[in-house]
C-alpha positions as CSV (number, residue, x, y, z in Angstrom):
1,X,-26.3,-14.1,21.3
2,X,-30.0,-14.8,21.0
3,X,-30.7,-12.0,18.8
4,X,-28.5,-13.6,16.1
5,X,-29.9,-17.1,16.6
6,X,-33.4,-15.9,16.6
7,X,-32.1,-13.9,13.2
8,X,-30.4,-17.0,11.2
9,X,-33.1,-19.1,11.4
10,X,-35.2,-16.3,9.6
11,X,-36.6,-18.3,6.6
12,X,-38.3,-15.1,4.4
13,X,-39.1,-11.7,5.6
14,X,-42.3,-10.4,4.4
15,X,-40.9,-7.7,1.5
16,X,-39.2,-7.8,-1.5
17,X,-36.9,-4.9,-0.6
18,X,-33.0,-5.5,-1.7
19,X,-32.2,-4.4,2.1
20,X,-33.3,-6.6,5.6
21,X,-32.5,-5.3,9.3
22,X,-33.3,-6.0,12.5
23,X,-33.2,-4.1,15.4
24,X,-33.6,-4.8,18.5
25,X,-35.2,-2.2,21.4
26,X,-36.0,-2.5,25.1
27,X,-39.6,-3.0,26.3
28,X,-41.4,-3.4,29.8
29,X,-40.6,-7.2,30.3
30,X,-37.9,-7.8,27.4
31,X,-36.6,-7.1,24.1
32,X,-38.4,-6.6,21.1
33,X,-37.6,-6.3,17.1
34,X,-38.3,-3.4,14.7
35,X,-37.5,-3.7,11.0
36,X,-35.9,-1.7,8.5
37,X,-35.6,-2.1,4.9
38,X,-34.6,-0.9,1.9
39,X,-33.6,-1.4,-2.2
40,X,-30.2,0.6,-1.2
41,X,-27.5,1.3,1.1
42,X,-28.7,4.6,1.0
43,X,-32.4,3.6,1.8
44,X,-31.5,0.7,4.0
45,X,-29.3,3.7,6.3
46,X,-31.8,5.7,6.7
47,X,-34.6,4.0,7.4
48,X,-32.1,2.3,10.6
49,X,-31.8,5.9,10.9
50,X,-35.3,6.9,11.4
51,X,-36.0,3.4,13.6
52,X,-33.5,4.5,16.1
53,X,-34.5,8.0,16.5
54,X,-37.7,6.3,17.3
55,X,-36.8,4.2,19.9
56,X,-34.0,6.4,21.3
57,X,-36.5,9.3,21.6
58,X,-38.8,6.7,23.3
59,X,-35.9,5.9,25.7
60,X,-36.1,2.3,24.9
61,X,-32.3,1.6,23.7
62,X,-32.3,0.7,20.6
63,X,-29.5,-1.6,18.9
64,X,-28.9,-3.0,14.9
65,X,-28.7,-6.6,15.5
66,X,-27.9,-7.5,11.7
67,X,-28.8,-6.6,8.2
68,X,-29.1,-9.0,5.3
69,X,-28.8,-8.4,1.4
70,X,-31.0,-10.3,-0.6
71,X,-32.9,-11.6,2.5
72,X,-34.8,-13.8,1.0
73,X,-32.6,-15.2,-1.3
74,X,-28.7,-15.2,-0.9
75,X,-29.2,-13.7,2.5
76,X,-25.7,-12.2,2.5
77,X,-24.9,-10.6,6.2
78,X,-23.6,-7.0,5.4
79,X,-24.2,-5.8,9.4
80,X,-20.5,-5.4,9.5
81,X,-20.6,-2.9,6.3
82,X,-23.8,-1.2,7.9
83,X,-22.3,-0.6,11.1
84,X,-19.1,0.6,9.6
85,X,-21.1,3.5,7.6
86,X,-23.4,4.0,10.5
87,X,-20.1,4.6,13.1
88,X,-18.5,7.4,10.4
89,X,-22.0,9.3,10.5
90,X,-21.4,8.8,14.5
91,X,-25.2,7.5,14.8
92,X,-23.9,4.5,16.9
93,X,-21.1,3.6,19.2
């Protein structure tokens, strides 16, 4: 998928937050990213949370590509953890 590729060659994202995702969203021509971040999984949840409200509300599809731990360090991919606590809340499919 190009979303991922575009993703792992991430170098550093520009926080120091324990948390890293990205999300991608429809636009006019495309597809464009919207961050969310966080120093918990708590934090990190909501903050997808509130970044999909956004877009949904806006009508533009919104979809959590991947989240990292430690993004710019150990860059640990937890999206499959993430996904699995967003899918019990039943904020995405």
């Amino acid at each position: 998928m190009v979303g991922h590729k575009v993703n792992s060659e991430l170098n550093n994202v520009p926080h120091d937050f324990k948390y890293h995702a990205e999300i991608q969203y429809e636009t006019e021509r495309g597809f464009k990213y919207q961050m969310a971040c966080g120093d918990s999984i708590d934090t990190i949840v909501e903050d997808i949370e509130s970044q999909i409200d956004k877009w949904e509300f806006a009508g533009r599809s919104p979809k959590l590509e991947v989240v990292y731990y430690d993004p710019n360090g150990e860059k640990a991919d937890v999206t499959y953890k993430i996904k699995t606590l967003l899918k019990k809340k039943k904020r995405i499919a």
